[in-house]
C-alpha positions in Angstrom: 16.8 19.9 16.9 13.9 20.9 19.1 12.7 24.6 19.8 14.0 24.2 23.1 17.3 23.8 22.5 17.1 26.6 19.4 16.0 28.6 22.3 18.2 27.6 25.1 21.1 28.1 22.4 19.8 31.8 21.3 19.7 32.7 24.7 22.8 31.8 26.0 24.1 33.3 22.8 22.2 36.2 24.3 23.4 36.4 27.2 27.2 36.8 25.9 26.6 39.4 23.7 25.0 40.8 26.6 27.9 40.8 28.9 30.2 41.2 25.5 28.2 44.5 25.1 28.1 45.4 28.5 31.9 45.0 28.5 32.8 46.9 25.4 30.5 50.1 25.9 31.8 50.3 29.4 35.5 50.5 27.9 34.5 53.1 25.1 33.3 55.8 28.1 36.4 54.8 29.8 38.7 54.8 26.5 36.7 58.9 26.6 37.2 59.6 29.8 40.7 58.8 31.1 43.7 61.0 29.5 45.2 59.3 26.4 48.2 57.9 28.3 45.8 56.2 30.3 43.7 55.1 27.8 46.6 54.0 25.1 47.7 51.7 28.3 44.4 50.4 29.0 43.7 49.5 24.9 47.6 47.9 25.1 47.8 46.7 28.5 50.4 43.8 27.7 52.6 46.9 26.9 55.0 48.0 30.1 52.9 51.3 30.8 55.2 53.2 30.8 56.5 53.1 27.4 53.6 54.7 26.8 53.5 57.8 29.3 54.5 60.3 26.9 52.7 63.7 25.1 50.7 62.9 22.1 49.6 64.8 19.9 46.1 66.5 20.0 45.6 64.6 16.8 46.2 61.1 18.1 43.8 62.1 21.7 41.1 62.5 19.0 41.6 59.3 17.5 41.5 57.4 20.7 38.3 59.1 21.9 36.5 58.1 18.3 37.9 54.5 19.1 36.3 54.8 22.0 33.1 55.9 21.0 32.9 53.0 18.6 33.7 51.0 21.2 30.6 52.6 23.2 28.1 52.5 20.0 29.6 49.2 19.3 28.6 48.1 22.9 25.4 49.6 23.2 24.1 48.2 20.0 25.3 44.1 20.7 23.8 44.9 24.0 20.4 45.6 22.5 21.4 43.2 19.9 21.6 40.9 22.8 18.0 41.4 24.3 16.8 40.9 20.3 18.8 37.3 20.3 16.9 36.5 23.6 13.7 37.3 21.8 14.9 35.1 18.6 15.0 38.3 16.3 17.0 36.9 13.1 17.9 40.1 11.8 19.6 40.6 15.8 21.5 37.6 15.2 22.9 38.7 11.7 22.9 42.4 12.5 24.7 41.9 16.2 27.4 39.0 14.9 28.0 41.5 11.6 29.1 44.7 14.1 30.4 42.5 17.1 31.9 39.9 15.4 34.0 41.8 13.0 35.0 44.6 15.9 36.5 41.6 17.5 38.7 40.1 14.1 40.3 43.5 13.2 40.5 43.2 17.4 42.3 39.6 17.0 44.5 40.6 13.8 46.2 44.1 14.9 46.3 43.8 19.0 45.9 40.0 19.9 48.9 38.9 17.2 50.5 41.7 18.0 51.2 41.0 21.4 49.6 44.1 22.7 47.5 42.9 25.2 46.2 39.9 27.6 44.7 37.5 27.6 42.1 38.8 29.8 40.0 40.7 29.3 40.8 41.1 25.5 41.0 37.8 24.6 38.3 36.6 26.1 36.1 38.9 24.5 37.1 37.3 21.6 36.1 34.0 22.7 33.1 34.9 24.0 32.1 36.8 20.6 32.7 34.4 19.1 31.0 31.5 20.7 27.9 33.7 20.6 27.9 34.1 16.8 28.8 30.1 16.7 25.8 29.5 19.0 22.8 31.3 17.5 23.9 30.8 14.0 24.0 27.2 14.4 20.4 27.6 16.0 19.4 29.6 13.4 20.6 27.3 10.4 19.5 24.2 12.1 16.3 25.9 13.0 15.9 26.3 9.4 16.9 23.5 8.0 14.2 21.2 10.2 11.6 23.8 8.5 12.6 22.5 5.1 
């Protein structure tokens, strides 16, 4: 494989974490800011919204605002991940598919196979995640390998 195609494959790996990142840290200030109703319907929006207009406990407004600071942290740090891949950091590619990656299987496992939300936007984060990992690992390894 030639170094312009590891490239041209980290960077387009790059630029999905990018808009992966972008994505996910603008739904964790969201996920903060709207009241947990809103934000319960937003996180579960294959769910008829109003099943879910009820008062929650104090308790549970706390635990979607610290899902939704992950989700911000989570964001941020792919994001910057992103700019790393772009730059062919290895430790970025490792580092960003370890935290965005895995977000997006427990992601996949509870809400996707639950049937708790759509296919977009949720979905396709997924896909996109995962596509990125697929893309600058098989760079990375084939990268490697033609240094052997």
């Amino acid at each position: 494989m030639s170094q312009t195609t590891v490239t041209l494959l980290l960077r387009v790996s790059a630029i999905l974490w990018i808009i992966w990142g972008f994505v996910h840290a603008f739904a964790g200030i969201m996920t903060i800011a709207l009241d947990t109703p809103a934000a319960v319907s937003g996180i579960a929006d294959a769910v008829d919204p109003a099943s879910l207009q009820m008062i929650y406990p104090d308790a549970v407004g706390a635990i979607i605002n610290q899902h939704g600071f992950n989700l911000l942290w989570i964001g941020v740090t792919t994001f910057v991940g992103g700019i790393y891949i772009w730059r062919a950091s290895v430790t970025a590619i490792f580092v960003t598919a370890l935290i965005g990656w895995t977000t997006d299987v427990g992601y996949f496992i509870f809400m996707d196979l639950g049937g708790y939300v759509n296919f977009v936007p949720g979905t396709i984060m997924t896909i996109i995640s995962t596509l990125a990992v697929v893309l600058s690992f098989f760079a990375y390894f084939r990268a490697m390998k033609k240094l052997d």
